[in-house]
mmCIF file as gemmi writes it, N, C-alpha and C atoms, coordinates in Angstrom:
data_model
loop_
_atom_site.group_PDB
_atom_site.id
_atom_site.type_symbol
_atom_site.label_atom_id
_atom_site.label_alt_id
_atom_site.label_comp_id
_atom_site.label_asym_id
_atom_site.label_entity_id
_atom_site.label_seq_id
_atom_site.pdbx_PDB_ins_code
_atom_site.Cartn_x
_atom_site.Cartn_y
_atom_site.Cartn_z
_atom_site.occupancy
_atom_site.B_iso_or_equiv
_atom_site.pdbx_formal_charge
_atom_site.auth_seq_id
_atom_site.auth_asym_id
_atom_site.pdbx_PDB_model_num
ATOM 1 N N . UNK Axp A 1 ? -74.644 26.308 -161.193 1 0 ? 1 A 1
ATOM 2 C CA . UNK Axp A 1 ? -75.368 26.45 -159.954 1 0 ? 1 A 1
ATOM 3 C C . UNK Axp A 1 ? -74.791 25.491 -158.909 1 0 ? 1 A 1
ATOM 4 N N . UNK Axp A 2 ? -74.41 25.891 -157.877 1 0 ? 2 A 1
ATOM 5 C CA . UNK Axp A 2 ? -74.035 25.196 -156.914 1 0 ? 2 A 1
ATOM 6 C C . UNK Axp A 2 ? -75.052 24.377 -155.697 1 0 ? 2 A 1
ATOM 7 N N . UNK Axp A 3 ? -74.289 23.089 -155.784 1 0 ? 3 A 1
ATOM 8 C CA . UNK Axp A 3 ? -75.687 21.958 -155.144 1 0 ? 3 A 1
ATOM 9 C C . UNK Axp A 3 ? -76.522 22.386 -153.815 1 0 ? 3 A 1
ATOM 10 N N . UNK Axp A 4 ? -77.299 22.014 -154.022 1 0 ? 4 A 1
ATOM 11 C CA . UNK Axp A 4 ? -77.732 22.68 -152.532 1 0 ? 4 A 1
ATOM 12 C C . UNK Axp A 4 ? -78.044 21.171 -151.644 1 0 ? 4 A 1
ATOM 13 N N . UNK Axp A 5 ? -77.855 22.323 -149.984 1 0 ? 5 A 1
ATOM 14 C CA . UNK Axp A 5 ? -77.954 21.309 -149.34 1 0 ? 5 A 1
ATOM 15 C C . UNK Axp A 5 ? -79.412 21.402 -148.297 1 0 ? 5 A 1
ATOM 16 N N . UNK Axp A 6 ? -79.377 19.98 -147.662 1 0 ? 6 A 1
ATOM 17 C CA . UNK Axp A 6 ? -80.786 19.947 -146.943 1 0 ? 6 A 1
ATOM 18 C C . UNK Axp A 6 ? -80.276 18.862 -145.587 1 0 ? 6 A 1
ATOM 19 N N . UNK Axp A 7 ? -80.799 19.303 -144.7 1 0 ? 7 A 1
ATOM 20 C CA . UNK Axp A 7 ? -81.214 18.788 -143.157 1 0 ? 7 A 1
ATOM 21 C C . UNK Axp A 7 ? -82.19 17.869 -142.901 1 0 ? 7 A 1
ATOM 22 N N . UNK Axp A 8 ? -81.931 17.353 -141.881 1 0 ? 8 A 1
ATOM 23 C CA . UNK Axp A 8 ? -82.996 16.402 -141.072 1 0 ? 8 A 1
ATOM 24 C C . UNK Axp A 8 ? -83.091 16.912 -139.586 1 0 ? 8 A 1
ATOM 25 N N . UNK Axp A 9 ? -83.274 18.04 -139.577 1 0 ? 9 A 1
ATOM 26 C CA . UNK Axp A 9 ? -83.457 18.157 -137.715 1 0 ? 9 A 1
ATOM 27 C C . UNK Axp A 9 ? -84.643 18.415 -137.534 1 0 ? 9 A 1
ATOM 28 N N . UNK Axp A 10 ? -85.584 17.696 -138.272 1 0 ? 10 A 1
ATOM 29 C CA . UNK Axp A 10 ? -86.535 17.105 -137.828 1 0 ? 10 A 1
ATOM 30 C C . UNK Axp A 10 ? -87.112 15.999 -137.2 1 0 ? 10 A 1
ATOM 31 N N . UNK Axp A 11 ? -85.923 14.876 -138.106 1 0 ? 11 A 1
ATOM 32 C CA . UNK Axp A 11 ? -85.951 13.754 -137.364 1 0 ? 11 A 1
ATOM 33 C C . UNK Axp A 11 ? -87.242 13.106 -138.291 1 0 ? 11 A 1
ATOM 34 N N . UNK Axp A 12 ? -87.43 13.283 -139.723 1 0 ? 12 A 1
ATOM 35 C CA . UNK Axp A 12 ? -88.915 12.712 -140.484 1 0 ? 12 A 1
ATOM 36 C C . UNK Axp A 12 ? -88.33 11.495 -140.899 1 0 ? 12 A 1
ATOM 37 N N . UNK Axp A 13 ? -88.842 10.487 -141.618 1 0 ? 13 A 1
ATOM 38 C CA . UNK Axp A 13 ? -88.576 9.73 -142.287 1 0 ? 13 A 1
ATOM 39 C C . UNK Axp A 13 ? -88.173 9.986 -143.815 1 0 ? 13 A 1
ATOM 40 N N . UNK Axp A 14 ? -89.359 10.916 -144.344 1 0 ? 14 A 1
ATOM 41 C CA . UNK Axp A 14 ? -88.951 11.103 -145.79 1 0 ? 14 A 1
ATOM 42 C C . UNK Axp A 14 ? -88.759 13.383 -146.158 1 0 ? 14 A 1
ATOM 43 N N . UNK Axp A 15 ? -88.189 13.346 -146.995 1 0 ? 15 A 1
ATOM 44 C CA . UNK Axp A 15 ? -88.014 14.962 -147.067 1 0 ? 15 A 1
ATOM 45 C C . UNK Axp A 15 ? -88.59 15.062 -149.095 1 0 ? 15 A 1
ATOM 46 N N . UNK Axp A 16 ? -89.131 15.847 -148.785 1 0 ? 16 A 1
ATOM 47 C CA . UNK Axp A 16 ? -89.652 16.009 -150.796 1 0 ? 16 A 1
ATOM 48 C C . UNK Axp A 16 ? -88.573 17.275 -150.872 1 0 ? 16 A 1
ATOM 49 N N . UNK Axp A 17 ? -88.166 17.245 -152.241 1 0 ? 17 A 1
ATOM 50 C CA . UNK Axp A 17 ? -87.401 18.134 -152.622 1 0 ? 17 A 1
ATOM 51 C C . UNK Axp A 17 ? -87.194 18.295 -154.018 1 0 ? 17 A 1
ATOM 52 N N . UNK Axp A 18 ? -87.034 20.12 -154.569 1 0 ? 18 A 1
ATOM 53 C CA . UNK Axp A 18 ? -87.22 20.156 -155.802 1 0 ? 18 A 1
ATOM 54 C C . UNK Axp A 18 ? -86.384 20.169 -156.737 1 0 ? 18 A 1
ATOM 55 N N . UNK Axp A 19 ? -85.105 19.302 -156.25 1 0 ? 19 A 1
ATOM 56 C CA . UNK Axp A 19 ? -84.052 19.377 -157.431 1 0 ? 19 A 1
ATOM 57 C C . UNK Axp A 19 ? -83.9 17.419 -157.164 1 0 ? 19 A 1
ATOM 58 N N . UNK Axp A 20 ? -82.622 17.069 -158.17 1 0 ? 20 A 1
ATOM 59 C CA . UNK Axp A 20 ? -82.617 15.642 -158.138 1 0 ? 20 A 1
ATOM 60 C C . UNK Axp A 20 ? -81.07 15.841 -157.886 1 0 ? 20 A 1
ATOM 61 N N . UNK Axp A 21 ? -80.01 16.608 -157.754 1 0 ? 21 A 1
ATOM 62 C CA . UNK Axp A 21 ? -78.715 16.76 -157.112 1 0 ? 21 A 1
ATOM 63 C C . UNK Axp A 21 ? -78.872 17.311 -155.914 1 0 ? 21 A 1
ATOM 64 N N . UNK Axp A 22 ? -78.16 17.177 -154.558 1 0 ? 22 A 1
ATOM 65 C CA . UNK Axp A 22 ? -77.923 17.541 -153.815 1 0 ? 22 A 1
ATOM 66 C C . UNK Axp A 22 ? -77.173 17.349 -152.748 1 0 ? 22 A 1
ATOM 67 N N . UNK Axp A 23 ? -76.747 17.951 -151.095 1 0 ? 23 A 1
ATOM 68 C CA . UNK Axp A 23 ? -76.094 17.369 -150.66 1 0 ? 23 A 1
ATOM 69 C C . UNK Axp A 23 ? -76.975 17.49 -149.035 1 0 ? 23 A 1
ATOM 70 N N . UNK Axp A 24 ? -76.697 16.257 -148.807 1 0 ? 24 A 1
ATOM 71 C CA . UNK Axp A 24 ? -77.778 15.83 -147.59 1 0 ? 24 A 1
ATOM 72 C C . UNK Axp A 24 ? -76.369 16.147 -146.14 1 0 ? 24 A 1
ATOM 73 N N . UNK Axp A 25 ? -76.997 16.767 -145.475 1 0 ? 25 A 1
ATOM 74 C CA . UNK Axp A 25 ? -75.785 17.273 -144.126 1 0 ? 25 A 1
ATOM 75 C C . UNK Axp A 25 ? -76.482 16.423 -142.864 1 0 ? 25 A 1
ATOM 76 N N . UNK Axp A 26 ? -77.269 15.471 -142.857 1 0 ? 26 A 1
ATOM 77 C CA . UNK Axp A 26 ? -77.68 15.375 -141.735 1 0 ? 26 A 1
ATOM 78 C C . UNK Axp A 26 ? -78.553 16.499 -141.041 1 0 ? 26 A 1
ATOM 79 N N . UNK Axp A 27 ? -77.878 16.709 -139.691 1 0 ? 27 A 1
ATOM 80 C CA . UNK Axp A 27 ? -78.752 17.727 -138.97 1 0 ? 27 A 1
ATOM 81 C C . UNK Axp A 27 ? -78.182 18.854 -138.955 1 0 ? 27 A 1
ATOM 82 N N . UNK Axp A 28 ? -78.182 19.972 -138.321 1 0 ? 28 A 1
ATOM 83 C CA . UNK Axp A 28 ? -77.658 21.288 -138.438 1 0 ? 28 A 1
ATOM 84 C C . UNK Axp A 28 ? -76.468 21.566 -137.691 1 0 ? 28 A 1
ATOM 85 N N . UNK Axp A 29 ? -75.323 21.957 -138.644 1 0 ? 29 A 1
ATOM 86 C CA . UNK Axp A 29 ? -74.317 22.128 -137.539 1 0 ? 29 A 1
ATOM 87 C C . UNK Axp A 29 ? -74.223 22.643 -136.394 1 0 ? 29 A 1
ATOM 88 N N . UNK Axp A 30 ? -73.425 22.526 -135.26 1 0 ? 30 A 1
ATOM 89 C CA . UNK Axp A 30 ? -72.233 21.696 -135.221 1 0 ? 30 A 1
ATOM 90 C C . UNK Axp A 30 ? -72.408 20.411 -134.881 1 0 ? 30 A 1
ATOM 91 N N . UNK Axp A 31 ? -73.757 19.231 -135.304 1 0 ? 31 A 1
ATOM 92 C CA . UNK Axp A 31 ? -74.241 18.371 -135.428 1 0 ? 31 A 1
ATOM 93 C C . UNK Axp A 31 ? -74.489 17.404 -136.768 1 0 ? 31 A 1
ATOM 94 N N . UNK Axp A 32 ? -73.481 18.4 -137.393 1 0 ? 32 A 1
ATOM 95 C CA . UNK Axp A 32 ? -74.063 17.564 -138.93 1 0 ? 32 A 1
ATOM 96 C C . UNK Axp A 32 ? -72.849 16.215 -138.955 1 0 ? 32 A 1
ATOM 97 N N . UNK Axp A 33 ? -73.81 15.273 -140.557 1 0 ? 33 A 1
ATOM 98 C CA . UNK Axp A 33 ? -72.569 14.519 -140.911 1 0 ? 33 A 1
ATOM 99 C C . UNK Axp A 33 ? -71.744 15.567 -142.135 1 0 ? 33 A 1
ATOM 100 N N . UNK Axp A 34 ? -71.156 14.342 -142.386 1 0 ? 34 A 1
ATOM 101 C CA . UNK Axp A 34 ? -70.208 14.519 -143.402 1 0 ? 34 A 1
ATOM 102 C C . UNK Axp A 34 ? -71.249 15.237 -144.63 1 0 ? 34 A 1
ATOM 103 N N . UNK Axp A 35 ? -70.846 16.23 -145.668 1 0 ? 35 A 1
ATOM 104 C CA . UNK Axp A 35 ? -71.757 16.511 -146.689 1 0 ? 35 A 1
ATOM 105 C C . UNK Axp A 35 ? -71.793 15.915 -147.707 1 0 ? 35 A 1
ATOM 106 N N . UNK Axp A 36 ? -72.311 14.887 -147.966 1 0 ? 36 A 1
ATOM 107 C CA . UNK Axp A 36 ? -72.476 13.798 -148.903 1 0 ? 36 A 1
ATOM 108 C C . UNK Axp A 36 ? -73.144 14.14 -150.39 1 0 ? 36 A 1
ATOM 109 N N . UNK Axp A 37 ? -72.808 14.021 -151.352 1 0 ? 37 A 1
ATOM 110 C CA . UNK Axp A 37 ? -73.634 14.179 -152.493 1 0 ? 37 A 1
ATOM 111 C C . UNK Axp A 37 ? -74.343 13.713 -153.097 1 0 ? 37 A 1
ATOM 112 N N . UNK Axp A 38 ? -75.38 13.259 -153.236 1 0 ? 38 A 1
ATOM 113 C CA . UNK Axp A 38 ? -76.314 12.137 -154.196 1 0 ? 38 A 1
ATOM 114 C C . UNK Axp A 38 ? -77.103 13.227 -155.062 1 0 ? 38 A 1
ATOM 115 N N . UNK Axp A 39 ? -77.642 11.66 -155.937 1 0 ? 39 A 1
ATOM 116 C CA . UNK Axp A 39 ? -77.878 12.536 -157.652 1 0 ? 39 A 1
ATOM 117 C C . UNK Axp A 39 ? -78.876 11.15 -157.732 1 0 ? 39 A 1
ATOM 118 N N . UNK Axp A 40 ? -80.435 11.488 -157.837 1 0 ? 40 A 1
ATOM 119 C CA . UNK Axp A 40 ? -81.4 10.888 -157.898 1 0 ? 40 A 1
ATOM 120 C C . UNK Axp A 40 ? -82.467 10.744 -158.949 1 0 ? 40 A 1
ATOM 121 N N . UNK Axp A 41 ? -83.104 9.982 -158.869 1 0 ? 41 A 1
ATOM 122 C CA . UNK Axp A 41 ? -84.136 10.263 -160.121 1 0 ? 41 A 1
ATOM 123 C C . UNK Axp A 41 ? -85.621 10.145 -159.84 1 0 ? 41 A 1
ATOM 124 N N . UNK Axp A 42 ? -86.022 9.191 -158.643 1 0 ? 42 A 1
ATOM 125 C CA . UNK Axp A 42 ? -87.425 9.023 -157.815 1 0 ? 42 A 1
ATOM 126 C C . UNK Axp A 42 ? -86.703 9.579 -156.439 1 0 ? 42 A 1
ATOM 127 N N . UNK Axp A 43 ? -86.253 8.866 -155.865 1 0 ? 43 A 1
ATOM 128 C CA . UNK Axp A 43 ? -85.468 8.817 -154.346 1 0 ? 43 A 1
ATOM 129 C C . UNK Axp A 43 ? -84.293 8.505 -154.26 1 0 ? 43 A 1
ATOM 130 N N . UNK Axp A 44 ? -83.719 8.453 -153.483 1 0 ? 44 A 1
ATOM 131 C CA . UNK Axp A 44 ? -82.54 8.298 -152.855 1 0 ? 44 A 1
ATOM 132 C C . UNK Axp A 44 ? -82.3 7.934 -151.246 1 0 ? 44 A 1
ATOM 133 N N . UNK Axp A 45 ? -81.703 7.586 -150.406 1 0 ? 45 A 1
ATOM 134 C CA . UNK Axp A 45 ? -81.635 7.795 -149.284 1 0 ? 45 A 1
ATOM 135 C C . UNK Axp A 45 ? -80.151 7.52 -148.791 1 0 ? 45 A 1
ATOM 136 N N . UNK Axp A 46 ? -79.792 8.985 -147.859 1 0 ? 46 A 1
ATOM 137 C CA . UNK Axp A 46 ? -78.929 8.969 -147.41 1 0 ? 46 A 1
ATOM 138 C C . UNK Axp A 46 ? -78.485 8.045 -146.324 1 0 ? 46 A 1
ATOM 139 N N . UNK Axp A 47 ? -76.344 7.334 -146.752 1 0 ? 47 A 1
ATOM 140 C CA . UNK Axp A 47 ? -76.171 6.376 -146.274 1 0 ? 47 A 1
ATOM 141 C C . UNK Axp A 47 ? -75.632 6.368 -145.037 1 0 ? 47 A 1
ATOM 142 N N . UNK Axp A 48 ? -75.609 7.516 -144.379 1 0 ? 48 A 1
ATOM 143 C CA . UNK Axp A 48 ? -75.472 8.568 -143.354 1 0 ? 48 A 1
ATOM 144 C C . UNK Axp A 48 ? -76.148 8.267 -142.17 1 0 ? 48 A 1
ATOM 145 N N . UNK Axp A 49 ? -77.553 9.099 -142.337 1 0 ? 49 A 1
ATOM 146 C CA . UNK Axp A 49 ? -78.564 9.252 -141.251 1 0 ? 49 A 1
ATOM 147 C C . UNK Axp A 49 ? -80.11 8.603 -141.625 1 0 ? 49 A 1
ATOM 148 N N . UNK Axp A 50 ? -79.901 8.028 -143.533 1 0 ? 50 A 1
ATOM 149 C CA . UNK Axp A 50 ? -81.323 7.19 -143.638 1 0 ? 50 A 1
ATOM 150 C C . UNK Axp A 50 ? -82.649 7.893 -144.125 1 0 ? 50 A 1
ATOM 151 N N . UNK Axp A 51 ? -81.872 9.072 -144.367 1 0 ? 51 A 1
ATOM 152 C CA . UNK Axp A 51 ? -83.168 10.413 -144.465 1 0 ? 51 A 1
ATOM 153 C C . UNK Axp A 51 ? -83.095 10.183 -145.925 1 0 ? 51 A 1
ATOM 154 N N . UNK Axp A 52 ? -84.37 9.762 -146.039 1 0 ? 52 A 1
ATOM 155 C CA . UNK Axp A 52 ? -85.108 9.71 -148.284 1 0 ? 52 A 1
ATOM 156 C C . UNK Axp A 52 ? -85.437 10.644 -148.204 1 0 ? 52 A 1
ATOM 157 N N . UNK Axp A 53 ? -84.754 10.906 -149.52 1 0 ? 53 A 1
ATOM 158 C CA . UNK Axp A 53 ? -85.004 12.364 -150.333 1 0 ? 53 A 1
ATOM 159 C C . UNK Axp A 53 ? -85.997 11.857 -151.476 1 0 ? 53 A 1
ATOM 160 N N . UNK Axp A 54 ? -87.029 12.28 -151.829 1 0 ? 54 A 1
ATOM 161 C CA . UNK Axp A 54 ? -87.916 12.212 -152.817 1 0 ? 54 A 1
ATOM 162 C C . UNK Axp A 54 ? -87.917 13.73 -153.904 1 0 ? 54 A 1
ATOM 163 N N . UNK Axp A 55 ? -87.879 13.265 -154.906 1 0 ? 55 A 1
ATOM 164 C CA . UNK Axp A 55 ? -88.147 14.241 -156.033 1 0 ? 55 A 1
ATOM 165 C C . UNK Axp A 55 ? -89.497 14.543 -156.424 1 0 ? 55 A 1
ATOM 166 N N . UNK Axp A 56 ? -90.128 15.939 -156.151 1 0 ? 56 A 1
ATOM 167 C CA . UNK Axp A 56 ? -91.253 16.584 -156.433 1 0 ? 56 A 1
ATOM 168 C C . UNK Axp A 56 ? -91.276 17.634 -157.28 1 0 ? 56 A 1
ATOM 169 N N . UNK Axp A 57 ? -91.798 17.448 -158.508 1 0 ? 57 A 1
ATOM 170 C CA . UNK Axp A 57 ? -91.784 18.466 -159.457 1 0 ? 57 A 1
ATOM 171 C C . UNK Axp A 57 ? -92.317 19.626 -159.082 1 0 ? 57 A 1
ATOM 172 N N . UNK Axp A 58 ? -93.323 19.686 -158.064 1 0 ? 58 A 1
ATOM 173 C CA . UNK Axp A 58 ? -94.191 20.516 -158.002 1 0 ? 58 A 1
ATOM 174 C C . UNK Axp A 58 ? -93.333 21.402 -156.802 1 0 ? 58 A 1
ATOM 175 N N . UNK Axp A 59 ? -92.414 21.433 -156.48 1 0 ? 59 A 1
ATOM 176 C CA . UNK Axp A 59 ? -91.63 22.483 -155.194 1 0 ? 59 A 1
ATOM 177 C C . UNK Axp A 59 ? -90.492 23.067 -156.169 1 0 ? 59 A 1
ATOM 178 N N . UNK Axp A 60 ? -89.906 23.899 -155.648 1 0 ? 60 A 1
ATOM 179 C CA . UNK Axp A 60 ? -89.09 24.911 -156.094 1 0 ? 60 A 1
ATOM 180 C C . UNK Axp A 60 ? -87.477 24.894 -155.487 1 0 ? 60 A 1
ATOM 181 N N . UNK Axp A 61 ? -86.48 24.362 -156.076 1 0 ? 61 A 1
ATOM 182 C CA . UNK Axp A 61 ? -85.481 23.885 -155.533 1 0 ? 61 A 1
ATOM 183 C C . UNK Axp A 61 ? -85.314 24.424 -154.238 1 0 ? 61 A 1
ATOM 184 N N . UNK Axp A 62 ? -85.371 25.783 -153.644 1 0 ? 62 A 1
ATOM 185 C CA . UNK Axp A 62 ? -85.077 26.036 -151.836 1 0 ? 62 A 1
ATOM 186 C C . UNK Axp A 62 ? -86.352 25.42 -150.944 1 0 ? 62 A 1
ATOM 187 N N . UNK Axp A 63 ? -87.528 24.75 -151.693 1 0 ? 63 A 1
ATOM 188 C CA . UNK Axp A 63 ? -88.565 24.409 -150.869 1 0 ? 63 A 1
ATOM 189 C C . UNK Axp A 63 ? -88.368 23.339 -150.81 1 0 ? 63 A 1
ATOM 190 N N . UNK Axp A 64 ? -89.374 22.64 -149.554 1 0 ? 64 A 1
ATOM 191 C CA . UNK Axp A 64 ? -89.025 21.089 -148.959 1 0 ? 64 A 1
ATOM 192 C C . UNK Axp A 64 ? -90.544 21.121 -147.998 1 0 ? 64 A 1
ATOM 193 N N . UNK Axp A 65 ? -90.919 19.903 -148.559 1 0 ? 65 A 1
ATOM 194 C CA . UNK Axp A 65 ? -91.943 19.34 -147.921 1 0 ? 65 A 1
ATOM 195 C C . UNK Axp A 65 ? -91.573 18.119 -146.797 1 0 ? 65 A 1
ATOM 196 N N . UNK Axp A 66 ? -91.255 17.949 -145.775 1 0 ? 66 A 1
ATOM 197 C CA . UNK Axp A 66 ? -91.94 19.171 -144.501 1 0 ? 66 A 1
ATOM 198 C C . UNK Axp A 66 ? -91.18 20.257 -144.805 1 0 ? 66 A 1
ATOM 199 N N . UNK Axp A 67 ? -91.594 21.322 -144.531 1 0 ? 67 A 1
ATOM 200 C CA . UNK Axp A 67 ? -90.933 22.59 -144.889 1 0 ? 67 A 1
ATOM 201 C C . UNK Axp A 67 ? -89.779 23.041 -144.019 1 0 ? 67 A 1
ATOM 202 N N . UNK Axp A 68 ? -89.027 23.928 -144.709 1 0 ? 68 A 1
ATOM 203 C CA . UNK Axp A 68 ? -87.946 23.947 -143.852 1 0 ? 68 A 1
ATOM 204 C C . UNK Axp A 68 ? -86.586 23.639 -143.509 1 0 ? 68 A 1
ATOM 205 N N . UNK Axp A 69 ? -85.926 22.3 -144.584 1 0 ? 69 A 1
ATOM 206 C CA . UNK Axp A 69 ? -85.301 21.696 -144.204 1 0 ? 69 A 1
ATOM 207 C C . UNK Axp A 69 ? -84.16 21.91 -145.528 1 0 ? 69 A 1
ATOM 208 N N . UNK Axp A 70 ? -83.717 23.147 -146.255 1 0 ? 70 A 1
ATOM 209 C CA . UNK Axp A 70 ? -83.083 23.653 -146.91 1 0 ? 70 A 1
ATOM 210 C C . UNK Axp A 70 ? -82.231 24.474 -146.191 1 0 ? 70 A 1
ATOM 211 N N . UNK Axp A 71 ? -80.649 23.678 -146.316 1 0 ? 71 A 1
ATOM 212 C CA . UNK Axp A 71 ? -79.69 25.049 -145.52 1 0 ? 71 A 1
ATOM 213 C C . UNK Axp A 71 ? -78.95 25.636 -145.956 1 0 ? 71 A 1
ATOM 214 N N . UNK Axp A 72 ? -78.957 26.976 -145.899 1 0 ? 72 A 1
ATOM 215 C CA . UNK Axp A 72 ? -78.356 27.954 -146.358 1 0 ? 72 A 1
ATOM 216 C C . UNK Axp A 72 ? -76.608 28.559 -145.544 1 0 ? 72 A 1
ATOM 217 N N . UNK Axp A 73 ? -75.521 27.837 -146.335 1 0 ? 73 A 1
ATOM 218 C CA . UNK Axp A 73 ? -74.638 28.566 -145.751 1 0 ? 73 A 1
ATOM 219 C C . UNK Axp A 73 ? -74.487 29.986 -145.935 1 0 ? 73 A 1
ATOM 220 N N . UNK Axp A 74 ? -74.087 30.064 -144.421 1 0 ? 74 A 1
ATOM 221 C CA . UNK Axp A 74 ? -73.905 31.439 -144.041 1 0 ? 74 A 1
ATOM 222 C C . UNK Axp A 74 ? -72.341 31.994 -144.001 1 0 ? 74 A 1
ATOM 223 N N . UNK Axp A 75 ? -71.545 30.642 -143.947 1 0 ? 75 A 1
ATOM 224 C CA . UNK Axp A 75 ? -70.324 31.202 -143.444 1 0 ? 75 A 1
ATOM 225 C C . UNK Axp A 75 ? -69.458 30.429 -144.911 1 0 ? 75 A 1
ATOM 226 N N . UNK Axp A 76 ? -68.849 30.97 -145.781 1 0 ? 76 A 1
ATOM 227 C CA . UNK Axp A 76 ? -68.388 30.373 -146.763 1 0 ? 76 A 1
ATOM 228 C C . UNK Axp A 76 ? -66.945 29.217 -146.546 1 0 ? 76 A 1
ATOM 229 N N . UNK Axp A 77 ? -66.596 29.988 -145.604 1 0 ? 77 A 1
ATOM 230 C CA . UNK Axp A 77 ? -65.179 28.435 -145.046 1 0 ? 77 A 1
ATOM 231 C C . UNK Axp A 77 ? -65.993 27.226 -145.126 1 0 ? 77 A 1
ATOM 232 N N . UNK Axp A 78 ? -67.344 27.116 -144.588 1 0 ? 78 A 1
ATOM 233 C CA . UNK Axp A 78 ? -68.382 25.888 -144.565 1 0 ? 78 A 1
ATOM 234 C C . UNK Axp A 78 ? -68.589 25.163 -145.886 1 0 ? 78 A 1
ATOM 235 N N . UNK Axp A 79 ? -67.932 25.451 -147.062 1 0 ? 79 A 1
ATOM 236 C CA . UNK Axp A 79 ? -68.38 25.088 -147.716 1 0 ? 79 A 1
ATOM 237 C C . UNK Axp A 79 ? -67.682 23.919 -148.915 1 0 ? 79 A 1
C-alpha cells in the first residue's frame, strides 16, 4: 500500500489521522513543502511546517479529524 499523504491548509495546530506512516506535504500544491515521510507511534510533528500528526484508532486511514486534510494525487508525475 502506498503512503498516503495529508495537508495543512487549514492552518490547525494538530491533524488526527488513521494510519501511523505517512507523508505530510504541507499545504496544497503549488504551495506545498517538500513530501516528507514520518512513521509514528502517538505523534509526530512535521519538521517542515510544525503540523502534529496524532494517531487515532478510531478514523479510517483517508479520514482526518479536522476533516479533510487527506490528499489525493491526481496527477501521477506528482508522485
Amino acid at each position: 500500500m502506498a503512503i498516503l499523504k495529508f495537508h495543512n491548509a487549514q492552518a490547525v495546530q494538530e491533524i488526527r489521522i488513521g494510519v501511523h506512516e505517512l507523508n505530510c506535504i504541507g499545504t496544497l500544491p503549488p504551495h506545498d513543502h517538500p513530501h516528507i515521510y514520518m512513521n509514528m507511534q502517538e505523534s509526530v510533528i512535521c519538521p517542515y511546517c510544525g503540523t502534529r500528526f496524532r494517531f487515532d484508532d478510531g478514523l479510517q486511514p483517508t479520514e482526518t479529524n479536522p476533516p479533510g486534510c487527506h490528499f489525493e494525487d491526481t496527477d501521477p508525475d506528482q508522485r
